[in-house]
N, C-alpha and C positions, 0 to 999 in steps of 0.2 A: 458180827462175830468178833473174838477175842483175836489179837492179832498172833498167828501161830505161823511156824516154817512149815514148808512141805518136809523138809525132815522130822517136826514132832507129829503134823500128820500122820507119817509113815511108823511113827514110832506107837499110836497108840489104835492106829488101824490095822495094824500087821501086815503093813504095806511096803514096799520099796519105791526109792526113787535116785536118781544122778543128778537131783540138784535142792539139795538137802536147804540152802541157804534165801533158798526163794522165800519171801514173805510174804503170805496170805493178807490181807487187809480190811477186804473188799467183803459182798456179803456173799453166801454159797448157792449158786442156782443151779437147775437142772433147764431150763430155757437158753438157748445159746444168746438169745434177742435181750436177755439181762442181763449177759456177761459185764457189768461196770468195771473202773482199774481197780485191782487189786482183789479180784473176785476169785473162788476157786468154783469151778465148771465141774459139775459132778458127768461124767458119760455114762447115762443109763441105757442100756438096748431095750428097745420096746419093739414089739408085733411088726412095725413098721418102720419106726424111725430109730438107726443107732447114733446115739450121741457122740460118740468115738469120731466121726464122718465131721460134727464140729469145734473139735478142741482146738486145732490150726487155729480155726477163724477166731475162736472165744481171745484167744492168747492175743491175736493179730488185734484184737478191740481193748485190750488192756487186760486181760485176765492174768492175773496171776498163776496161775496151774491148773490142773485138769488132775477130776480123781475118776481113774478109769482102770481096766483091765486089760488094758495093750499098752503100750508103749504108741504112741501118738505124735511124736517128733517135736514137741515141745515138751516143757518144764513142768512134772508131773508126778503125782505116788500111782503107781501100780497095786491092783490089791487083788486076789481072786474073786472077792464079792462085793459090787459096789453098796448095793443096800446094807448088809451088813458093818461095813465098815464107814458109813453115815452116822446110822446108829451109835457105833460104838465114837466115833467126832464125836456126836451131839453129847451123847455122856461124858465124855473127856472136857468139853465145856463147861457142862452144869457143874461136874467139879471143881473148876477153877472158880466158880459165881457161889460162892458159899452163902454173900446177903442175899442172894434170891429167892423166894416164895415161890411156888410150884401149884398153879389150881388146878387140878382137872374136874372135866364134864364132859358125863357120856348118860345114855340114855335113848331110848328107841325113838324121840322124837322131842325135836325143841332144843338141841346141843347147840346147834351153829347158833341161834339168837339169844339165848340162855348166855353163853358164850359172850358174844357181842355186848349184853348187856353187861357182864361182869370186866370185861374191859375197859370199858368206860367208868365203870366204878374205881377199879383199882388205878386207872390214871389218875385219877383225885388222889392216892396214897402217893404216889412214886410213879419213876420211869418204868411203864408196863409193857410185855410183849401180849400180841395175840391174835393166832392167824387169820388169815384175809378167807373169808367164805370158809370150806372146808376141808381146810386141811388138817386131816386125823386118821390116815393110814401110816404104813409104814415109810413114806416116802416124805409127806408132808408133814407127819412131827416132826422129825427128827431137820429138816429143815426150817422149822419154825422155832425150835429149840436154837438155832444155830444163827439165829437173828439175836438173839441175847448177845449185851456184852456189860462191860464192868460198872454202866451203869445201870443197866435191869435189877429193880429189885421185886415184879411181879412178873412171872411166865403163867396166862390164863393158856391151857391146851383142852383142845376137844378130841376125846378119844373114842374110835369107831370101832366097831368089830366084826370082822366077817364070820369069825368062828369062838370055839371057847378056847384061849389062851393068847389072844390077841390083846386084849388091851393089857395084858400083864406083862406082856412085853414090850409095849409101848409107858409103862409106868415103868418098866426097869431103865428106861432111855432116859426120863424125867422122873427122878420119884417123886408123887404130889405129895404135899403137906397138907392142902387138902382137897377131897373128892367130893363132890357132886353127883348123886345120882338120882336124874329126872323121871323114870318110871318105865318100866318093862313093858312092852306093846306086842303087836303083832309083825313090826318090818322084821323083814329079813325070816318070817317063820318058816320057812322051807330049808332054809340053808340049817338053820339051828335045830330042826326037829319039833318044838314046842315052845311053851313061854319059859319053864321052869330051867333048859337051856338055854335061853335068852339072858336071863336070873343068872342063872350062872356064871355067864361070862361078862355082864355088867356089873356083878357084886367084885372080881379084880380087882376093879378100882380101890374101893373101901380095904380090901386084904392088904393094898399095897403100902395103905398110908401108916406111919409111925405111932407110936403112942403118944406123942406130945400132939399128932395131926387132929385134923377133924372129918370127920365124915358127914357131910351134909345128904339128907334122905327125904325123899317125901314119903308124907305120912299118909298121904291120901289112897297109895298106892300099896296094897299088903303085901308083894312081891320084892317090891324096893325096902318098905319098914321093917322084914325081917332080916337084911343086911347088915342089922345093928349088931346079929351076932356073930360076923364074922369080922370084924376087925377089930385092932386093940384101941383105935382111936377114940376120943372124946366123940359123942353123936349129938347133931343140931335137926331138926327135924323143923319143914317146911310144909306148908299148905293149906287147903282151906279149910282144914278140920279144928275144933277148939282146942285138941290138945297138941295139935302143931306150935312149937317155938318161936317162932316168924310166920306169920298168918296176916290174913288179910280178910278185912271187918268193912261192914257197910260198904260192898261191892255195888258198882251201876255200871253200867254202860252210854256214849252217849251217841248221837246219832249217826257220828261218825266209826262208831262201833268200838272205840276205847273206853276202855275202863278205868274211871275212879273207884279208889280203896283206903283204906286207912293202916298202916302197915303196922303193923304187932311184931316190938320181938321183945327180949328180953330185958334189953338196956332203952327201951323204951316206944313211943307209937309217933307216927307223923304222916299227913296226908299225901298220896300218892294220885299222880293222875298221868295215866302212860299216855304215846304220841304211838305205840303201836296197835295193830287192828285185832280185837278179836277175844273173845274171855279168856284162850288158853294162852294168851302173855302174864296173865296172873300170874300162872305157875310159874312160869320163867321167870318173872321178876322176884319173885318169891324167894326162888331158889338160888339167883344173884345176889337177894336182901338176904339173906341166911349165910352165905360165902361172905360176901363184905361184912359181915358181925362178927364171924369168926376173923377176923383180919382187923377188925377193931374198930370200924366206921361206926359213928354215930347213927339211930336211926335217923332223925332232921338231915342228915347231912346222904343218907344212902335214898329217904325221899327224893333231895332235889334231883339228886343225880339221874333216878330212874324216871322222872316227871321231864326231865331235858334228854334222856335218851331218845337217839335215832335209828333206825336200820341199819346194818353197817352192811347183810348180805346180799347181793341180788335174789331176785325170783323167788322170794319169802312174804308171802303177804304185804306186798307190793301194791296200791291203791293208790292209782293216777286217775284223773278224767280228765276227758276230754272238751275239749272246746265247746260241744255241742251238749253235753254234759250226762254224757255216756261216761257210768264208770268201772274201770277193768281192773281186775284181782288176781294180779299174776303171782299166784304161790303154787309155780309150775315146778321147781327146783329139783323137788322129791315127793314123793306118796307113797304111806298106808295106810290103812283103814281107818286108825287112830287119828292120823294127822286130816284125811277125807273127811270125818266126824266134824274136827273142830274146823276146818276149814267152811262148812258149811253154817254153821253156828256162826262163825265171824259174818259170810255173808248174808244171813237174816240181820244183823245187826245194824250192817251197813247198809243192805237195802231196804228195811223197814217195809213200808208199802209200795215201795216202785218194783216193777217187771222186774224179773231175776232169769237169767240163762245162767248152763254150767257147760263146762268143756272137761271131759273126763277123757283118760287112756285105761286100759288094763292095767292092774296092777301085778307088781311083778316081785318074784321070792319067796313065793308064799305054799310053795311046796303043794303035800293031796289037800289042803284046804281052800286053793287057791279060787277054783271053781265057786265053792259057795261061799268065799270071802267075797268077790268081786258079784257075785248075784247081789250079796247082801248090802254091798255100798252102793251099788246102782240104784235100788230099792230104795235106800235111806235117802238118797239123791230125789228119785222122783216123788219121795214125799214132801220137797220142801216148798211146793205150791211156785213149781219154775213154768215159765212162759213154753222152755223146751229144754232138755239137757241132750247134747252132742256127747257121743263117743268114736273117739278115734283112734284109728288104725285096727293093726290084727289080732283075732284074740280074742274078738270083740262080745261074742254070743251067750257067756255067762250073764254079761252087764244088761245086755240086751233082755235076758230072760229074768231080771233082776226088773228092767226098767223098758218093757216090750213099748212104749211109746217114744221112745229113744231114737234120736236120728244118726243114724251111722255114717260116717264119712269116714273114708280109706284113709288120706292123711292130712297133716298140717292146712295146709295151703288151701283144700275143700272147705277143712272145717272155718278156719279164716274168713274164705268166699259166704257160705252158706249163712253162718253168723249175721257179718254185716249188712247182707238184704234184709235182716228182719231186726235190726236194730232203732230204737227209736230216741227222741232226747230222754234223760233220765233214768234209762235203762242200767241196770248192774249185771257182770258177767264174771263170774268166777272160772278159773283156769286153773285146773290142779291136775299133778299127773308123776307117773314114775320119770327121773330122768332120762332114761331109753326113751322115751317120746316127744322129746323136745318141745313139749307144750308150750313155753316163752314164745315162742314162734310165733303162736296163736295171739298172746298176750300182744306183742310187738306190732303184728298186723294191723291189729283191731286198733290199736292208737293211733298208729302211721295214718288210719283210714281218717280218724276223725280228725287231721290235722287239717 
């Protein structure tokens, strides 16, 4: 972060404080256990743990101040609302960083890796921000915004939404220059009502950006492609359709289940060969190769980058093996039926003719469809010619009636057990699940065993 007093703090949070001359330095957590010198300690009250309880300690480890709603006995702005007045920091930074570039990407599935890859791209331009796993609520933009300092000149943000008007106010914290929007799904249908509210509150993005921005769309998706008419930006359009702008030509996969491609855009074509697993990283690279063009990268040069990209999140299609040469697919992180689909698609690819097992949980958010959504992905599951597919935990009897050959096990730890008796060398076992179910666990197991 920018180095700021707790007095301009106070000044642009509508905060107070009694020791106006304290300077900030350090970067801004909400973890007491990353309080470094010169940090300011946000105290947020959760369910369980008030942060308040450690601002002493934070100080006593070097902290610089504490932004909290009590008076804490050290060096501090007081404010009635701590999330709000994060927010309104992070904005008060982005205005001081006028060289900075602003990307956002949000999308019902594929942000965090999407993300990841456009990271790594924009580090080839300049000193890039862009957050660790998922942070893109209201707690983690605005802390990921506040990782910027004078010399950032790319901030990549992943914006989530739990309802319609969330990511617009997560774009008034950061306004993108330009937007990304990956494709309208099924997560989260229960909370939003339908896809067309889904649409809704993913096209934000696109409203937010300026006339000089861009709005990056996939074209394969008719729910994202009509987004073109809601913003004044310039529109780039991605995908594996012919008349997408950045497209990708003479597609393969190889046994490892990556995909070779030849990447189309407009400023010209160069051979791509991803290190991630699965055909639906096309898209995602796609839609990274479409942002980096609008930012001015050459295609040669948005090739290499994306042919030397790595993973950056946990529990994303994840493919380790083991010793014995069993291998595990832990893209436990999150699940919906979209991301189930292509999770399954990835593991025919990677396991070709060898034995396939799958570890599924209920899937969760999906409102009155949720029943014959989770029939239907069990269904699609046991058609993939698997050895067995597990499901775990409660909830269970949609998937079950979806996939009545299905072994049910209560939780983690069974499934874990039950798995491993019937694994063999070269076996493949996919692990996908909502995160309420902590599927990694399973993932974890099953490696720990074959060590």
């Amino acid at each position: 972060m920018i180095p700021l007093t707790l007095g301009r703090i106070a000044e642009v949070t509508g905060g107070v404080t009694e020791d106006p001359g304290v300077l900030v330095t350090g970067p801004v957590v909400i973890d007491s256990r990353e309080a470094a010198p010169g940090a300011l300690f946000v105290a947020i009250k959760g369910a369980r743990v008030d942060g308040h309880d450690f601002a002493a300690g934070t100080v006593a480890a070097g902290a610089a101040g504490v932004l909290c709603t009590r008076p804490v006995g050290v060096p501090c702005v007081v404010v009635e609302d701590v999330q709000a007045a994060l927010a309104a920091l992070a904005s008060a930074v982005v205005r001081e960083l006028p060289e900075v570039t602003i990307v956002g990407v949000t999308g019902s599935a594929g942000k965090t890796s999407t993300k990841d890859l456009l990271a790594q791209l924009t580090e080839r331009l300049g000193p890039a921000i862009a957050p660790a796993g998922s942070f893109n609520n209201e707690i983690g933009h605005p802390l990921t915004v506040l990782r910027a300092d004078a010399d950032t000149r790319y901030l990549v943000l992943e914006l989530s939404a739990r309802n319609v008007g969330h990511i617009a106010y997560l774009a008034r914290i950061a306004p993108p220059r330009v937007g990304v929007v990956l494709n309208v799904g099924t997560a989260h249908l229960g909370v939003f009502g339908g896809k067309e509210q889904i649409a809704r509150a993913k096209g934000e993005l696109v409203e937010a950006l300026p006339e000089d921005g861009a709005a990056v769309l996939n074209h394969d998706d008719d729910l994202v492609r009509a987004m073109a008419s809601r913003t004044r930006a310039r529109v780039t359009y991605f995908g594996r359709s012919p008349e997408a702008d950045v497209r990708a030509e003479d597609e393969t996969l190889d046994a490892r289940g990556c995909a070779s491609f030849t990447l189309v855009t407009p400023g010209g074509r160069a051979p791509v060969t991803l290190r991630l697993h699965g055909s639906h990283a096309v898209l995602n690279a796609l839609a990274a190769a479409a942002a980096a063009h609008e930012l001015g990268m050459a295609a040669p040069d948005i090739a290499a980058v994306l042919s030397e990209a790595e993973p950056r999140s946990r529990w994303r299609m994840e493919v380790r093996e083991r010793p014995d040469g069993v291998t595990v697919i832990n893209d436990a992180y999150n699940a919906n039926p979209d991301s189930v689909r292509a999770a399954f698609a990835a593991l025919q690819g990677i396991a070709g003719d060898r034995r396939k097992y799958a570890v599924l949980a209920a899937l969760q958010e999906l409102g009155d469809e949720a029943d014959a959504l989770n029939e239907e992905v069990a269904a699609h599951a046991a058609a993939q010619g698997l050895e067995a597919l597990f499901i775990v935990g409660e909830g269970a009897e949609p998937m079950l009636a979806g996939a009545p050959d299905a072994v049910h096990v209560p939780d983690v730890e069974s499934a874990a057990a039950e798995i491993s008796g019937r694994l063999r060398p070269g076996d493949v076992v996919l692990v996908k699940g909502p995160r309420v179910a902590g599927l990694e666990r399973v993932a974890q197991s099953l490696l720990e065993v074959g060590q």
